[in-house]
Every structure is written in structure tokens, then in C-alpha cells.
C-alpha positions in Angstrom: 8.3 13.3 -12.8 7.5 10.5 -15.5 4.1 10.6 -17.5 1.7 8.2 -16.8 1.9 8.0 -21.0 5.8 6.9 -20.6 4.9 5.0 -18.0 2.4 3.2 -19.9 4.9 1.9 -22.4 7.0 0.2 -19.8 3.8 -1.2 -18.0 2.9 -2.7 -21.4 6.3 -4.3 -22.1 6.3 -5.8 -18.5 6.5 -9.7 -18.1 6.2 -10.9 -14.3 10.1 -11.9 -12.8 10.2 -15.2 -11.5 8.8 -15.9 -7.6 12.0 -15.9 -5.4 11.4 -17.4 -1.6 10.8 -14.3 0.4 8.4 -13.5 -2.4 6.7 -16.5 -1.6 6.3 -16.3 1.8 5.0 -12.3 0.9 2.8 -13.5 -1.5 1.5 -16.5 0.6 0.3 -14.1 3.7 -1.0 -11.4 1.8 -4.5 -13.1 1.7 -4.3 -14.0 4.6 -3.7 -10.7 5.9 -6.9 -9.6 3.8 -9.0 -11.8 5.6 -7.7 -10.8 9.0 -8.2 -7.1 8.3 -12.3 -8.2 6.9 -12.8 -9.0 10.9 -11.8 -5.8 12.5 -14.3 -3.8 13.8 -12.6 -0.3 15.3 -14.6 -0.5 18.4 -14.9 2.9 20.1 -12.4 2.8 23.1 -10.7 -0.8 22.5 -8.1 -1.0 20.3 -6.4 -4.4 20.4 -8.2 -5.9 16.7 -6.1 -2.5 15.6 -3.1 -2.8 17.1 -2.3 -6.1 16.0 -3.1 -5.3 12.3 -0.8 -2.6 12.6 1.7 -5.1 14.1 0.6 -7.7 11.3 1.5 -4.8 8.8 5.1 -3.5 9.8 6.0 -7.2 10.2 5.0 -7.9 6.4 6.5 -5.0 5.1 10.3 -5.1 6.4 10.9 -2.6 8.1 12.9 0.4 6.7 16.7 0.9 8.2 15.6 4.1 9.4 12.7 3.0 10.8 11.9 1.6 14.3 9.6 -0.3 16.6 8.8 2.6 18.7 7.2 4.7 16.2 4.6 2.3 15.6 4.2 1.6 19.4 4.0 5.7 19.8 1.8 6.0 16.8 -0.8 3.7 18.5 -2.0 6.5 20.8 -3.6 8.1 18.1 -6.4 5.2 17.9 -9.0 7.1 18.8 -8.4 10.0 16.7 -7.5 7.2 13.6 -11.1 5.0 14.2 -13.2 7.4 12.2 -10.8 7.8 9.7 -10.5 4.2 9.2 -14.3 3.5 9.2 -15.1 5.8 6.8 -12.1 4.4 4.6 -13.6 0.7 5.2 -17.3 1.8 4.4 -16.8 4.2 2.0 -13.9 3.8 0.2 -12.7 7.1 0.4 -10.5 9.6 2.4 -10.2 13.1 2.7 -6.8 14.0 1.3 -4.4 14.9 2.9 -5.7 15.7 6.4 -7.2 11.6 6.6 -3.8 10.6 5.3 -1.7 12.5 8.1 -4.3 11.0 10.8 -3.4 7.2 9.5 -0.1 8.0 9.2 0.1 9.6 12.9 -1.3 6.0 13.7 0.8 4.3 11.9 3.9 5.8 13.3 4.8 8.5 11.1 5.0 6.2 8.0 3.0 6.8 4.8 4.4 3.4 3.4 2.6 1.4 5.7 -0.6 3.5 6.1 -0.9 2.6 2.5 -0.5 -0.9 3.3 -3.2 -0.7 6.5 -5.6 1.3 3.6 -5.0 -1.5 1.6 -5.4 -4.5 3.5 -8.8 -2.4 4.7 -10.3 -1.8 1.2 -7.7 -3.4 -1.4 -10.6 -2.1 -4.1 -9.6 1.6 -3.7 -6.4 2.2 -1.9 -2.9 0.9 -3.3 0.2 0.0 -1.2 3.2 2.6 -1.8 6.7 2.1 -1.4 9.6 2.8 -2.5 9.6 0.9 -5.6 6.4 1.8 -7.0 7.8 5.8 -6.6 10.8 4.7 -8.5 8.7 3.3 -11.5 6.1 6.1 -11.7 8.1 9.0 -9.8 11.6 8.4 -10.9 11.8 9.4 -7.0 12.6 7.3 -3.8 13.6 10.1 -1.4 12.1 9.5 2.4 10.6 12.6 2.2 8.6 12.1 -0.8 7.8 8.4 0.3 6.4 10.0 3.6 4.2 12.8 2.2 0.4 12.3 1.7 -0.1 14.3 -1.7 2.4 11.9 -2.8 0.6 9.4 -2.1 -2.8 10.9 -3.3 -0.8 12.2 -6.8 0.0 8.3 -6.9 -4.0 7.1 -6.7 -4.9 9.7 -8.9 -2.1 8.7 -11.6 -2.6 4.3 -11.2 -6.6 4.9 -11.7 -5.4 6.6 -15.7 -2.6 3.6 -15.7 -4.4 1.0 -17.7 -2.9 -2.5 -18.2 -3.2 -4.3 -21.2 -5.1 -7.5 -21.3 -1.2 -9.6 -21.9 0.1 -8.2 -18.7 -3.1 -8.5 -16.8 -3.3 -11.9 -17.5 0.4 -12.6 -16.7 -0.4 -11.0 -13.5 -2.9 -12.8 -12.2 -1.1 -15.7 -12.7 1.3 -14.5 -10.0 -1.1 -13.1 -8.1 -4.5 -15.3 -8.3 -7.3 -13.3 -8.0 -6.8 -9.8 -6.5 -8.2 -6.5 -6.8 -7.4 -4.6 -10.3 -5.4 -2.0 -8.2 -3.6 -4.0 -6.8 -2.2 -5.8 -9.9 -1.2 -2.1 -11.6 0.4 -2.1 -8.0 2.4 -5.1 -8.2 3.5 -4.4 -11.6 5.1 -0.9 -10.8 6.4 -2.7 -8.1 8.5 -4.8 -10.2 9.3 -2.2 -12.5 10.6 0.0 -9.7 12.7 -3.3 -8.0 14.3 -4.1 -11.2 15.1 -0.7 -12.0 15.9 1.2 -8.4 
């Protein structure tokens, strides 16, 4: 496993690549997305505001080979057990690690990758998106089963909140970016470094 203290000296040597078209079109909806996931309200018993964000967020993300429609549309049965989860992670900020993770995941079909992203798009202030690329720049590991685990994920959190970014790379950032959460920026910048690298 890399430092964060290695890491560090890669973030700090990092200079955004330039914005090819997909990356548009990703960078384009991912407000958007934001401001659809501000309006859901996790009623008890009706699940369609949900649904369709989870539908919103396995679109955006490309699927994985491996990875296919039916585990999402299996994973929405767990709605019910999910809502509280997903409240609390709206309101508060804050999970219980891992058992909160393996309930969003459930719901999100078995995939930690994109219950990062539905956390995300939920409270883009605390939770980051993980994928495979952001494991490759701070794990030196992109093996499904370390993508799909929840302490994973959680080790992740805990290790991006003692990355810092220095004020050149922050800046060059949000140039990309516009104005987004700090998290997400330390995000998008292990995302590159992972991309380029992987």
C-alpha cells in the first residue's frame, strides 16, 4: 500500500490532462446530477425519486464489463432497509462503517463503486467517489475485490481527509472543475493520477 506521504509528492507534481469529449459530457452532468440528488426525499414506502438516481448513477459511471443491469434492478429491493441509511448520510454526513456501507451497497447492487458515487452525489461535502483509478493512485491496487470492499472504501476517506493539496494544484483544479466540494477535487486528482498511471 502507498503512503499518503508518497502520495503526497505525486499529488503535488500533478497538472490537470487536457478535457477529452467523454470527459466533457462527464463533467457537464455532474452538476446536474448534484442538483437532482438535492430533491430526493427517501419517502417511507415509495421509492421511485430513489430508483431513478440509482439509474442516473450506473448510467454516468460506465458500467463495469463484469457488471450488469440486473444487479442494480435486484439491489433495489433493499430500499427500505437502504432509506435510513441514506437519511442519516444526507443529514448528518456520516455512516457507520462498514455495516452502512454493505446496506448501500446491497442497494446499489453489490457495487461499492457506485455506492460511493450515490454517497457522493448525496453529500459531495463528506463522501468521495471510488473507482478504480483513485485505488490505483493511492492503493497501488485495482483488484474487484478490494474495489468492492467497504473498509476499503472507509481506509480511502480516512487517508484523502490527511491528503492535502497544495494551493498550485488546487487552483488548477478548479479550473477544470468550477466550483466543487474540496473532496471532491483531491478526488478528481487521484483520479487522473490513477488513469494515467493504471
Amino acid at each position: 500500500m502507498r503512503t499518503v506521504k508518497g502520495l503526497a509528492r505525486r499529488v503535488a507534481a500533478f497538472a490537470p490532462p487536457a478535457i477529452a469529449g467523454w470527459d466533457h459530457y462527464y463533467l457537464g452532468t455532474y452538476k446536474r446530477l448534484l442538483r437532482t440528488f438535492e430533491e430526493v426525499t427517501f419517502a417511507e414506502g415509495s421509492s421511485l425519486e430513489s430508483d431513478a438516481c440509482v439509474w442516473f448513477v450506473t448510467s454516468w459511471m460506465r458500467l463495469q464489463k463484469n457488471q450488469h443491469w440486473e444487479n442494480y434492478q435486484a439491489g433495489l429491493a433493499y430500499y427500505e432497509r437502504a432509506r435510513p441509511v441514506l437519511v442519516k448520510a444526507r443529514s448528518e454526513g456520516a455512516v457507520t462503517f462498514p455495516d452502512d456501507l454493505k446496506t448501500v451497497r446491497a442497494y446499489l447492487g453489490g457495487s461499492m463503486i457506485a455506492a460511493s458515487k450515490f454517497l457522493h452525489f448525496l453529500r459531495p461535502d463528506r463522501f468521495a467517489m471510488w473507482d478504480q483509478n483513485v485505488a490505483e493512485a493511492m492503493f497501488g491496487n485495482k483488484r474487484r475485490d478490494f474495489l468492492n470492499s467497504p473498509k476499503q472504501y472507509a481506509c480511502y476517506l480516512g487517508n484523502l481527509a490527511l491528503l492535502d493539496l497544495p494551493d498550485d494544484v488546487d487552483r488548477n483544479v478548479r479550473r477544470v472543475l468550477g466550483d466543487v466540494t474540496l473532496i471532491r477535487r483531491k478526488e478528481f486528482v487521484l483520479f487522473c493520477l490513477g488513469r494515467h498511471r493504471g
